[in-house]
NUGUPA-468307 format. One record per residue: y, z, x of N, C-alpha, C in turn. Coordinates in steps of 0.1 Angstrom, whole numbers, plus 2048, in hexadecimal, padded with zeros to 3 digits. Layout:
<sites>
+---------+------+--------+----------+-------+---------+---------+------+--------+
| n_north | n_up | n_east | ca_north | ca_up | ca_east | c_north | c_up | c_east |
+---------+------+--------+----------+-------+---------+---------+------+--------+
|       Y |    Z |      X |        Y |     Z |       X |       Y |    Z |      X |
...
+---------+------+--------+----------+-------+---------+---------+------+--------+
</sites>
This chain:
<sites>
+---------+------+--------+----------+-------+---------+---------+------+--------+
| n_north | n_up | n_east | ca_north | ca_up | ca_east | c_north | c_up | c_east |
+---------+------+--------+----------+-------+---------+---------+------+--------+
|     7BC |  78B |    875 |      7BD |   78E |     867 |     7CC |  791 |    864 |
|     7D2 |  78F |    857 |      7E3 |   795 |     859 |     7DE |  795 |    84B |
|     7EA |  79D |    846 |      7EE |   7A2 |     839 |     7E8 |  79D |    829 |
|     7E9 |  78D |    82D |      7E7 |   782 |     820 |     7D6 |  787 |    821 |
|     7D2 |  78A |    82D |      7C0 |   78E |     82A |     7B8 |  799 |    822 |
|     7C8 |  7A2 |    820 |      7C4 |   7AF |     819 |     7C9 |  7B0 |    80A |
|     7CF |  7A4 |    808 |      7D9 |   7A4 |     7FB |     7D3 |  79A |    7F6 |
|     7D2 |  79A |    7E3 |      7D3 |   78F |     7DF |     7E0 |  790 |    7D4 |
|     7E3 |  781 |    7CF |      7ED |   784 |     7C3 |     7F0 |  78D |    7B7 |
|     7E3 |  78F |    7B8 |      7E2 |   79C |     7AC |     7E5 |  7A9 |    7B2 |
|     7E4 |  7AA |    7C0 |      7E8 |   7B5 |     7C8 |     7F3 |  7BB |    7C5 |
|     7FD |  7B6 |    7C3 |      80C |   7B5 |     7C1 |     815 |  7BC |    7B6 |
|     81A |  7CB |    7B4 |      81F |   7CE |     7AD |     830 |  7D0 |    7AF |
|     835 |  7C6 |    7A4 |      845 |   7C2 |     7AB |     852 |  7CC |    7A5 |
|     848 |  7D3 |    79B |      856 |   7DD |     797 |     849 |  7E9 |    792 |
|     845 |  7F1 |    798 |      839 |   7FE |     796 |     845 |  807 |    78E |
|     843 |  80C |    782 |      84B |   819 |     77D |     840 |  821 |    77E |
|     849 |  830 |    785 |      83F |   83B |     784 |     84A |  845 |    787 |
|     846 |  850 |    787 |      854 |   85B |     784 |     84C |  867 |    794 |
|     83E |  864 |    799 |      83C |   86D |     7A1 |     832 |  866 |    7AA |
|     833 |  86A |    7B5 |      827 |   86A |     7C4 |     81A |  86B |    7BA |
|     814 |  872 |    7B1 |      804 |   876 |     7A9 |     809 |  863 |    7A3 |
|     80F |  866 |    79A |      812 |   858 |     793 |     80E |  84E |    798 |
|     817 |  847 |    7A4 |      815 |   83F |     7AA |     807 |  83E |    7B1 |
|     802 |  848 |    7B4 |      7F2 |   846 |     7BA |     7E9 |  842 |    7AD |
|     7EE |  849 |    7A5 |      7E5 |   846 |     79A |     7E4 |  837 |    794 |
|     7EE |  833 |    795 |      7F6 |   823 |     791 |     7EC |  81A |    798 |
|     7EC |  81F |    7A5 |      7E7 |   816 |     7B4 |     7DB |  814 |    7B6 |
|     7D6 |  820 |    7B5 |      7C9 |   821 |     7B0 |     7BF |  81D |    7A0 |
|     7C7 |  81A |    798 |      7C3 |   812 |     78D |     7C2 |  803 |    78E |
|     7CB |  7FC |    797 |      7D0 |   7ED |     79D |     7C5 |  7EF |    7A0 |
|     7C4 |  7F6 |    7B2 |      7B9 |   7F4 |     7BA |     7AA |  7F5 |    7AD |
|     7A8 |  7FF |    7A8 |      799 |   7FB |     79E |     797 |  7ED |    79C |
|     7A2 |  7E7 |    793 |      7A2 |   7DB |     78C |     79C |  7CF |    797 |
|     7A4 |  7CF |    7A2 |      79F |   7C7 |     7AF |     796 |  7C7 |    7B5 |
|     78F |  7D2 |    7B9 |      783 |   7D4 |     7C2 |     777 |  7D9 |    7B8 |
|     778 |  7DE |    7A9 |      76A |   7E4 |     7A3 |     76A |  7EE |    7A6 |
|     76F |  7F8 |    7AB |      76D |   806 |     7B2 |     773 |  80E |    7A7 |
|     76C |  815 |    7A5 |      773 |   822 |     79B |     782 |  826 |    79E |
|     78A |  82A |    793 |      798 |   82D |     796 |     796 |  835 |    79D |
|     78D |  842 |    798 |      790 |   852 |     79D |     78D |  854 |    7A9 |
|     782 |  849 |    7AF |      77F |   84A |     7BC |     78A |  84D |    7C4 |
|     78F |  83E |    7C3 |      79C |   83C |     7CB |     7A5 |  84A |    7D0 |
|     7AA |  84A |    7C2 |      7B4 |   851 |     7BE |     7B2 |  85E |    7C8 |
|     7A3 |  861 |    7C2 |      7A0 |   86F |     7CD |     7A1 |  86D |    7DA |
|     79A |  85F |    7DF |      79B |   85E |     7EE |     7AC |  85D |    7F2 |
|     7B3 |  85A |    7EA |      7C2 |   856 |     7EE |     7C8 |  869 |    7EE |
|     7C9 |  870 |    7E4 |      7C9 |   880 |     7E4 |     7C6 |  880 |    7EF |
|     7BA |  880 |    7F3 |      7B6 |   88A |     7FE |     7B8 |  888 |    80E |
|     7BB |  87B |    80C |      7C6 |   873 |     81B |     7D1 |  87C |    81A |
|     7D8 |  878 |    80B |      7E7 |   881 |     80A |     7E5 |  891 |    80E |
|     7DD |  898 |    80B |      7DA |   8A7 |     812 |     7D9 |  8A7 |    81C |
|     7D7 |  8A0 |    828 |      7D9 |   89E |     839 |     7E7 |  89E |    836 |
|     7EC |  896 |    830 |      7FD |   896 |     835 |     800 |  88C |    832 |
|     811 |  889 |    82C |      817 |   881 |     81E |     814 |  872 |    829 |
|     811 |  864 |    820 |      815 |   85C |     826 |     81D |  853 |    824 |
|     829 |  858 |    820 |      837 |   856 |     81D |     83C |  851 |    82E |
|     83C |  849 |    836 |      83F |   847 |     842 |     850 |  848 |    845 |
|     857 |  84A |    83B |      868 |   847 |     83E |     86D |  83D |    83A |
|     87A |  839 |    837 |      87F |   830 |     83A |     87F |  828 |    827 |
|     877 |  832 |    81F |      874 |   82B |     810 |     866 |  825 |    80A |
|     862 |  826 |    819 |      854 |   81F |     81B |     846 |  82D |    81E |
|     83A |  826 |    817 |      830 |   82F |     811 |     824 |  827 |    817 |
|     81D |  82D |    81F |      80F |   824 |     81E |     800 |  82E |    81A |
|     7FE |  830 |    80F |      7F3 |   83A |     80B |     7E6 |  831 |    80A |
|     7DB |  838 |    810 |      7CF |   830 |     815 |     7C6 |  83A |    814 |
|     7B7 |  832 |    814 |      7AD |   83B |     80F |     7A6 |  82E |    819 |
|     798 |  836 |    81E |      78B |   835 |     81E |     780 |  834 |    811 |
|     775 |  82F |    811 |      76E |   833 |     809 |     761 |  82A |    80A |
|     759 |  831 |    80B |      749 |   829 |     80C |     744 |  81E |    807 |
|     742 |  819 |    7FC |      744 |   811 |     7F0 |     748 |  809 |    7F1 |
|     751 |  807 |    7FC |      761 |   7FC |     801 |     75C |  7EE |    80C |
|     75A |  7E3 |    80C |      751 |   7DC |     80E |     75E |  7D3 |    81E |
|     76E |  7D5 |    814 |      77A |   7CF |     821 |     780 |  7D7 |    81E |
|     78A |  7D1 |    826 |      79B |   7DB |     826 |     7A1 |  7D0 |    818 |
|     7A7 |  7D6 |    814 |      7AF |   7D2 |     80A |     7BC |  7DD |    806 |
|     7C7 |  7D5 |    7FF |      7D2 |   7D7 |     7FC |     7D9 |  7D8 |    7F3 |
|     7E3 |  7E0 |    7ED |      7EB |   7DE |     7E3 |     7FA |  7E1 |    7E4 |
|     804 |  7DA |    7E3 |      813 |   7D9 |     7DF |     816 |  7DD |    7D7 |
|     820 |  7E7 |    7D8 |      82B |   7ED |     7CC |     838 |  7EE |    7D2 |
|     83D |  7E4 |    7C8 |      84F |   7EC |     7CA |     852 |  7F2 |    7BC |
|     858 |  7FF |    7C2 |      858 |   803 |     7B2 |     864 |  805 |    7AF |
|     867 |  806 |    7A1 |      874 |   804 |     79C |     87F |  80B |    79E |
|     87B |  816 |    7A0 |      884 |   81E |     7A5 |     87B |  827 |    7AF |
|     883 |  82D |    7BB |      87D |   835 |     7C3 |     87A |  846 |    7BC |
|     86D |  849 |    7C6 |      868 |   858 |     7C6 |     867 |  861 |    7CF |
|     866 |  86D |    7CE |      860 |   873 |     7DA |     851 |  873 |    7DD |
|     850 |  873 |    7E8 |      844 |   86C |     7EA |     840 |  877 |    7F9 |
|     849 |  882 |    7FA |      847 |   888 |     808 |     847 |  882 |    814 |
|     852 |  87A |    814 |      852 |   870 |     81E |     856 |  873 |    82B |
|     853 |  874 |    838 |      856 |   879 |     844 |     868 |  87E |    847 |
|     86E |  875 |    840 |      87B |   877 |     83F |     885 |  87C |    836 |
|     87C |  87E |    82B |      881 |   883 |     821 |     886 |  879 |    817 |
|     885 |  86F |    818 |      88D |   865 |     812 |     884 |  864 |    803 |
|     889 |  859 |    7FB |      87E |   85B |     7EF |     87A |  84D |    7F8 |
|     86E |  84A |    7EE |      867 |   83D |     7EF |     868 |  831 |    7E7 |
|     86A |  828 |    7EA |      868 |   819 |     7DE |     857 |  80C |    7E2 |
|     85B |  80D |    7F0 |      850 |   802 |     7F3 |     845 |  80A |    7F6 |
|     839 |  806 |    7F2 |      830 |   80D |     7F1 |     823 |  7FE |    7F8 |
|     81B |  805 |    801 |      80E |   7FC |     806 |     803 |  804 |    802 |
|     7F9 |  806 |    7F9 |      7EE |   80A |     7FA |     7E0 |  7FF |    801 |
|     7DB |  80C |    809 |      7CE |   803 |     80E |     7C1 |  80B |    80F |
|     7BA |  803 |    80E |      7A8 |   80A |     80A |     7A0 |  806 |    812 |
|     79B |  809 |    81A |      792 |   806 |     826 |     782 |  80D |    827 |
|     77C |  803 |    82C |      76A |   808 |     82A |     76B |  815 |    837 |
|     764 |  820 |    82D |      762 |   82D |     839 |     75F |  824 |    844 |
|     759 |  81C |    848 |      755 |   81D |     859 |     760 |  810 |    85D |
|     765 |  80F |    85B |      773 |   806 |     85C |     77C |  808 |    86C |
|     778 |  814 |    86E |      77D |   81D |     87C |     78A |  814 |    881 |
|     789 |  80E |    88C |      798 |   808 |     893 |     7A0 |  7FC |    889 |
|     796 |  7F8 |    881 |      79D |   7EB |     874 |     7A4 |  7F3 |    86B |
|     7A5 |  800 |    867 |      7A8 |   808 |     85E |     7BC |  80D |    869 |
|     7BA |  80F |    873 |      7C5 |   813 |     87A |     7CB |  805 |    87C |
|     7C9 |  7F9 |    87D |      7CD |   7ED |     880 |     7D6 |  7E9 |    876 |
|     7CA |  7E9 |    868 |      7D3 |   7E5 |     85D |     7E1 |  7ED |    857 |
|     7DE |  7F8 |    859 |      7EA |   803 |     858 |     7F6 |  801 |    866 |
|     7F3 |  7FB |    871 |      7FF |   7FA |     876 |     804 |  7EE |    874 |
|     7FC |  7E5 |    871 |      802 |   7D9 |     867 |     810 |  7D6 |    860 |
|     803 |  7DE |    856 |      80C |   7E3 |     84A |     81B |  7EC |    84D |
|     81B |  7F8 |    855 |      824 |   7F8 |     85A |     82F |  7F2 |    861 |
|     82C |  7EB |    86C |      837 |   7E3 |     872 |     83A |  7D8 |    866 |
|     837 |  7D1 |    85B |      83B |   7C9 |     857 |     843 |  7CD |    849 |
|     844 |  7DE |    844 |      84B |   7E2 |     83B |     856 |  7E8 |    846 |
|     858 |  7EE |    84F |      85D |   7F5 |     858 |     86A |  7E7 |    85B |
|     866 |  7DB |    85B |      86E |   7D3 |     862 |     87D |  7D1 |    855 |
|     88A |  7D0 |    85C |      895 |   7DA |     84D |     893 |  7C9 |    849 |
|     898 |  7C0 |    84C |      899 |   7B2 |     846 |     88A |  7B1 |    83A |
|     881 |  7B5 |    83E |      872 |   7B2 |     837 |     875 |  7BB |    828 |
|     879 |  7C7 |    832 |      87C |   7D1 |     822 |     883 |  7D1 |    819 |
|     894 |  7CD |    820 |      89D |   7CE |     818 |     897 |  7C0 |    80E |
|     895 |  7B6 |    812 |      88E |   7AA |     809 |     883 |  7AC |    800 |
|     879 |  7B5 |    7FF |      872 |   7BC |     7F8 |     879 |  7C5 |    7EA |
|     882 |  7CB |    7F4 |      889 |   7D4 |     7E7 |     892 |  7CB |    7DE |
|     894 |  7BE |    7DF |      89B |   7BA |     7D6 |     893 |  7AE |    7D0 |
|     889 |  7AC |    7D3 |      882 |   7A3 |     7CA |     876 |  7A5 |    7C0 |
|     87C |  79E |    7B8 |      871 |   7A2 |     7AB |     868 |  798 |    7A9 |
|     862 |  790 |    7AD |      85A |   784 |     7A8 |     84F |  788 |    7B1 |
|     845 |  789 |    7A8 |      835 |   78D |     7B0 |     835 |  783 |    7BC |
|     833 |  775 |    7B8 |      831 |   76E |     7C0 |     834 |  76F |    7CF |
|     843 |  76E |    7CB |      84A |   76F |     7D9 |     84A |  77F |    7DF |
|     848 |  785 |    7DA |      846 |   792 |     7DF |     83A |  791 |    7E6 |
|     82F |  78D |    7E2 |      81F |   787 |     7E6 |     824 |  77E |    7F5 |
|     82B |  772 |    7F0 |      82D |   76C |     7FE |     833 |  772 |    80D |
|     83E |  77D |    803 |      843 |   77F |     813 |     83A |  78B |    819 |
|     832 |  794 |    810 |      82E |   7A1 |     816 |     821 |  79B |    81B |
|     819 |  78C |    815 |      810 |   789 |     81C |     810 |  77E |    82A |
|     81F |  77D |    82B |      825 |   770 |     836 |     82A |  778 |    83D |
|     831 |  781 |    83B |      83A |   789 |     847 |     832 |  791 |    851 |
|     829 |  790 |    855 |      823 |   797 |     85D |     81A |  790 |    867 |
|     819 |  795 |    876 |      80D |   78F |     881 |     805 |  793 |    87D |
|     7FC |  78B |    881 |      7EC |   78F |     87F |     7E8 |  79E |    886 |
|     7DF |  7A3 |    882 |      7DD |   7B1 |     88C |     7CF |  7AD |    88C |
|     7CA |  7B3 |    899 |      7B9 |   7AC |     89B |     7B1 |  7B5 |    894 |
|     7A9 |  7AE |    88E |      79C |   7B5 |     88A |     78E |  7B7 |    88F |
+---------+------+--------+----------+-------+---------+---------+------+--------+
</sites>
């Protein structure tokens, strides 16, 4: 499975304005509703209450906030670069701009850690990101965050 399996074109948010970490989840979590059928507030709550274990602001500008949730049938995904960066409590202190949200069926167990390091190594990599942070066209933002990456097994 790689990236393009968790994403579709509508996934893709190419300039997100939000002024806060609540903001943006709430943003993320309204996309994600629209896509999957799932209640915003669900989300939202299951994404909160990941965030109370501890920020997942990974470093580097990059954010991957993720939720579980019963209801949740695959893994699926959503893209944000946002317009300007936030704090987002990020391991390094840095603010954040690229943001991966992902939603995974509670019993999802090792596919839930798979997709997350994924997603990691393929924002993580600077050529992938710095190329992110300057492109504005959904599309191509869709192509590279759904092309730039090895498959991780599922």
């Amino acid at each position: 499975m790689r990236l393009m399996d968790l994403l579709t074109p509508e996934a893709i948010l190419p300039s997100l304005k939000v002024n806060s970490k609540k903001q943006a989840l709430q943003e993320l979590s309204e996309k994600a509703a629209e896509i999957s059928g799932l209640p915003a507030r669900q989300i939202f709550d299951a994404l909160l209450q990941r965030e109370r274990l501890g920020a997942t602001g990974i470093g580097d500008g990059i954010a991957i906030p993720h939720g579980k949730l019963s209801n949740v049938k695959r893994i699926f995904g959503i893209f944000a670069r946002l317009e300007r960066p936030i704090d987002f409590e990020a391991l390094d202190g840095a603010p954040v701009d690229l943001i991966f949200l992902l939603i995974t069926p509670e019993a999802s167990g090792a596919d839930h850690l798979k997709a997350l390091a994924c997603v990691a190594r393929m924002l993580r990599e600077p050529a992938t990101a710095a190329t992110l942070r300057t492109t504005r066209d959904p599309a191509a933002l869709y192509s590279l965050v759904a092309h730039a990456s090895k498959p991780y097994a599922a």
